[in-house]
N, C-alpha and C positions, 0 to 999 in steps of 0.2 A: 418883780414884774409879773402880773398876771400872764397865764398859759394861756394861747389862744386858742379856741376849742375847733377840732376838725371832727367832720361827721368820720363815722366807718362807713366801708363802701356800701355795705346793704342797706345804710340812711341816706344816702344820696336819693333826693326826690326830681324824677324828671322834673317836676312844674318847677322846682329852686331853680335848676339849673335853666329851662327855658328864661323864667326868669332873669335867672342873672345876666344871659346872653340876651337879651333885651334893647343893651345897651351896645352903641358903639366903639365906644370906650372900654368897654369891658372885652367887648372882642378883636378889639385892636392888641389888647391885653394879651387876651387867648393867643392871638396871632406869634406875637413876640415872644411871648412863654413855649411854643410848640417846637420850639429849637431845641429841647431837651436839657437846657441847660437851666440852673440855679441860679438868680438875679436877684441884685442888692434893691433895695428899692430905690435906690438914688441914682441908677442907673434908669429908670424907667422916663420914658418920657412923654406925656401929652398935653396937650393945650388946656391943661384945667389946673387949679390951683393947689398945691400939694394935697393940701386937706380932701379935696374933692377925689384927688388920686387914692389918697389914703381910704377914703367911704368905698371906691369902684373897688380898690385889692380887699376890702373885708367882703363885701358882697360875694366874690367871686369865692373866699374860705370858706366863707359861711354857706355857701350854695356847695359845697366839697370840690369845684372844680379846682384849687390850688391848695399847694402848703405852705405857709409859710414858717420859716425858721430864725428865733431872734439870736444873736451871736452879741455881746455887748449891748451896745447902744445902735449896732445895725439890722436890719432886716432884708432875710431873703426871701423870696417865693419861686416856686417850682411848679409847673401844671401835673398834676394828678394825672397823667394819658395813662396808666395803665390801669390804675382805681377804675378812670371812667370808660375805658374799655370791657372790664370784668363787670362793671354795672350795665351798661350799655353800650353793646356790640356793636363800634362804625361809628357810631353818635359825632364823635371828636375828629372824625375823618371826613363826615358831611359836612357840618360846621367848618372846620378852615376851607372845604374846597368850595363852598359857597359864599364864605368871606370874601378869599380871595378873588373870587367870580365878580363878583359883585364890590370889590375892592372898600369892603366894610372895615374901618379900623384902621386904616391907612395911615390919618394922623399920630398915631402910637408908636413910637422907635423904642429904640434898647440904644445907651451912649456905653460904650463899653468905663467900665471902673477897673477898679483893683480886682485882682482875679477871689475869684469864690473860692474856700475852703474845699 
């Protein structure tokens, strides 16, 4: 299976990332992911159809805000906060505290699975 490409953190482009937090979806994403932990993606949960789930978690790789990691036939992702802390200082701190504020994302949960590696 194809490796999926993550930027390094000095490729990390504010406008990807403004970008990718664009969406609601993706920062409901952000939201869920900011618990520190590593999540299968079949734990993930939002109102859109896997595939659409699936477009929202590559945008989010591909903008460097997550990792994701394939283990078999599963996949995990992990939020980048410390990448995007050494890229940009606070960024990831304003972002959820104005989510939250503003309770953006909201429809996005985490069903807990089988525990992560």
């Amino acid at each position: 299976m194809k490796q999926a490409h993550h930027p390094e953190v000095g490729e990390i482009a504010l406008t990807g990332v403004m970008a990718a937090l664009s969406d609601p979806i993706r920062v409901g994403l952000i939201r869920v992911l900011a618990d520190g932990r590593e999540h299968g993606w079949g734990e993930l949960r939002a109102p859109v159809a896997k595939s659409t789930l699936s477009h929202h978690l590559r945008v989010l790789r591909d903008a460097g805000l997550t990792r994701t990691r394939q283990e078999g036939t599963r996949c995990f992702v992990v939020l980048r906060r410390e990448d995007l802390q050494a890229r940009f200082p606070g960024l990831m701190d304003v972002v959820l505290a104005a989510a939250e504020d503003e309770d953006v994302g909201r429809q996005v949960s985490v069903q807990p699975g089988p525990a992560s590696p």
